[in-house]
N, C-alpha and C positions, 0 to 999 in steps of 0.2 A: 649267588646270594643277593639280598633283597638291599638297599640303604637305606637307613632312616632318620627320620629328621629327630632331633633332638635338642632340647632349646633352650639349656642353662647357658649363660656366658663363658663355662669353661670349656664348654661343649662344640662351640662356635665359630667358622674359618674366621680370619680375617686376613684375605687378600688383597693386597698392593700390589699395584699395576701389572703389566702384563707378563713380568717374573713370576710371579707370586700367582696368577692365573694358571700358567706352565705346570707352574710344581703341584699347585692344588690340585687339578685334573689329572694329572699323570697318576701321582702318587695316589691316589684316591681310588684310580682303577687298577692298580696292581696292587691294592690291597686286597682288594675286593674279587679278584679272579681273572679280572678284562683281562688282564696278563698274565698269563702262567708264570710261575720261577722256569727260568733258564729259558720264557720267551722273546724275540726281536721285536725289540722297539720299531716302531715304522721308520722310513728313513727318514731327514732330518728335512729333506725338502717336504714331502706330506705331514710332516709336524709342522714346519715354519705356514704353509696353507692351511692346514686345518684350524691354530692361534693366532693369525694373522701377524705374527713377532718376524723380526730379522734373526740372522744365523747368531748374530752377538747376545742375542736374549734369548734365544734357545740353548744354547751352547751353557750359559751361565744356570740356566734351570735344570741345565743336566749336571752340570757339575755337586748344583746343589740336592738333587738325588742321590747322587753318588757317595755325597759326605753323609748322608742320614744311612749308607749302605746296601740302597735299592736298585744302585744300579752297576752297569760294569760296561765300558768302553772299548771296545780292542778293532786295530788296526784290519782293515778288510774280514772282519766278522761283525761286526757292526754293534748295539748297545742293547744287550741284555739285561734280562731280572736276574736278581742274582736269590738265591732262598735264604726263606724267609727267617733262619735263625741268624743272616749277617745283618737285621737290619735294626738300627739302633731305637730299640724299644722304649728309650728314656728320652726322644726325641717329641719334644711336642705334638707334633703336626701327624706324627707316624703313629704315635698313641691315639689320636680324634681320627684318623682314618682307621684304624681297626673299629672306634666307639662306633664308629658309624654305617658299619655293617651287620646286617640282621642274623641273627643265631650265631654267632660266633663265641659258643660257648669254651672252643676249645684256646681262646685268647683270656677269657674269664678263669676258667681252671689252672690257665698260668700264673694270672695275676693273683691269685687266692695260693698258689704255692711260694709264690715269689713270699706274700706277706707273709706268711707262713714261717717264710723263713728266719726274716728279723723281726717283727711288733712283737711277738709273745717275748723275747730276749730286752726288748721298750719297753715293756711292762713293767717288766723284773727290773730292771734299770731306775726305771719312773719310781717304783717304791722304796729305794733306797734313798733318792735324788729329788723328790717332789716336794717344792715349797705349797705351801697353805693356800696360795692363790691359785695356783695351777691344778690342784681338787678341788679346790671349789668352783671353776672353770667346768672340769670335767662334771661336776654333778649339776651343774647348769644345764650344758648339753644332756645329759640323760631326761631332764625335766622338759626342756624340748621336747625331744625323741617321744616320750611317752605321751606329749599334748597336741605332737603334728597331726593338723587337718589334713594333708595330702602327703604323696612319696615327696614331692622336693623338700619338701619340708623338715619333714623326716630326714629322708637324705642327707641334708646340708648340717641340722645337726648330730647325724653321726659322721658326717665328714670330722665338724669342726671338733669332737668327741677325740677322735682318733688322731686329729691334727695335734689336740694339745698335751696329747700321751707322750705324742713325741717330742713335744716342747721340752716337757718333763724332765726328759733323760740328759735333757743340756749337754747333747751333743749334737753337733753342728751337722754332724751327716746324715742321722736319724732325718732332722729336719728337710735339709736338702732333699733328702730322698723321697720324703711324703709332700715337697712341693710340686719334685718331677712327676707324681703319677697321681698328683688330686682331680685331673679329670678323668684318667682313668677310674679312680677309688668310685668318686661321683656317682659314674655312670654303672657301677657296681653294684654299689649301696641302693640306687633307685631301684633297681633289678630285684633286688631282697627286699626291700622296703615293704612290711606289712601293715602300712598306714592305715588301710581299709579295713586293715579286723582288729579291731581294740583289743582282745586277747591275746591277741600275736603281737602288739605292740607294745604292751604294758610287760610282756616274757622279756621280750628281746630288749625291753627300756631294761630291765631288772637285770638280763645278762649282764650288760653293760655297769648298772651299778654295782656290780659283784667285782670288776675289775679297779672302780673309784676304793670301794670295802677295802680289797685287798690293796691295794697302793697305800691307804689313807693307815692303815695297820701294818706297811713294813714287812708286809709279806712280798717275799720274793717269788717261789715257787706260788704262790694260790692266784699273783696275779697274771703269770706267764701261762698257767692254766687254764685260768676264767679266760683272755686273751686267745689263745688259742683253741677253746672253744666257739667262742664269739666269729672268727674267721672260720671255724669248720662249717658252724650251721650257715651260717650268712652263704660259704659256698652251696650247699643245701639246699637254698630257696633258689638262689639263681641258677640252679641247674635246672631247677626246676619250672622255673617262671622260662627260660629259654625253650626248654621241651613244649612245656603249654602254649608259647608263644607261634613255636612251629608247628602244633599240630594243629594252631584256627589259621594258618595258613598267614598270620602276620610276618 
């Protein structure tokens, strides 16, 4: 698989010194295939030459693989990958290395079942729980949505759309949880983003205000629905834009 550059700030390494170099590189190619699950890390002296680090800064970048899940150490077998369902998905750094491999739609189809699983339940939640500010918040973003010149644009206000759905539900976890994965969501949402056809954009502004509707009216089930719609098509496009994306050879 191909990587590509991708240039919002949430999108973006930032690497400190020569720790932080270790881990970006490593992890980045065993995301990406350089490393198969359950292949051998090089040994530690062709590691410490190829980053030019001592055994104490290598040592500590491997430890810190290991706590993200990607790796595994053992006495005269040396440091494997370990697969890829041990590795901690809510991990910053481990989220921007999956964003940043090309066609990896079957990471997208996760992230579209994971949300899946709880925002349409935020929804429902939002519309019992939604102060007056917090929809007028969301149909702010919708007027965004339906005015963005470009996907970031787009994008960022349906990020912040979906951010404050979760506000909504005033609970603490909902929120946590749509902090851990807004550059994932991001790089999502760009992916579907039909900025470029005003007809698809003014649908998809409209989906979205179908879910303000329903919160704003106390419906539980129509906005867990609209909601869950919202996330089905939205995966829709980006399987789609993924497919198109691989058959011009991007």
């Amino acid at each position: 698989m191909t990587r590509a550059s991708r240039p919002h700030q949430l999108l973006s390494p930032v690497v400190r010194g020569s720790h932080g170099q270790v881990v970006e590189a490593l992890g980045s190619e065993i995301v990406d295939g350089s490393y198969a699950e359950g292949a051998h890390l090089p040994r530690d002296e062709e590691l410490m030459d190829r980053f030019g680090v001592s055994r104490t800064v290598l040592r500590e970048a491997m430890k810190t693989l290991a706590a993200k899940g990607m790796i595994e150490a053992r006495a005269r077998v040396g440091t494997t990958v370990r697969p890829a369902q041990h590795w901690n998905m809510f991990d910053a750094e481990v989220l921007r290395w999956h964003l940043s491999v090309e066609g990896n739609d079957a990471f997208f189809q996760q992230l579209s079942e994971m949300r899946l699983s709880f925002e349409p339940f935020a929804a429902g939640l939002a519309a019992t729980r939604a102060e007056p500010e917090r929809i007028a918040g969301m149909r702010a973003q919708v007027s965004r949505m339906a005015e963005a010149e470009d996907e970031m644009a787009f994008a960022l206000a349906d990020l912040n759309f979906h951010r404050t759905v979760l506000e909504a539900t005033g609970n603490a976890f909902f929120h946590s949880v749509g902090a851990l994965i807004e550059a994932a969501l991001l790089s999502a949402l760009r992916l579907s983003s039909p900025a470029a056809n005003n007809r698809r954009r003014a649908d998809i502004a409209a989906r979205h205000e179908r879910i303000v509707d329903a919160i704003a009216a106390r419906d539980e089930e129509a906005a867990r629905e609209a909601m869950r719609s919202v996330i089905t098509l939205g995966w829709e496009r980006i399987s789609s834009a993924v497919t198109g994306n691989r058959a011009q050879g991007r």
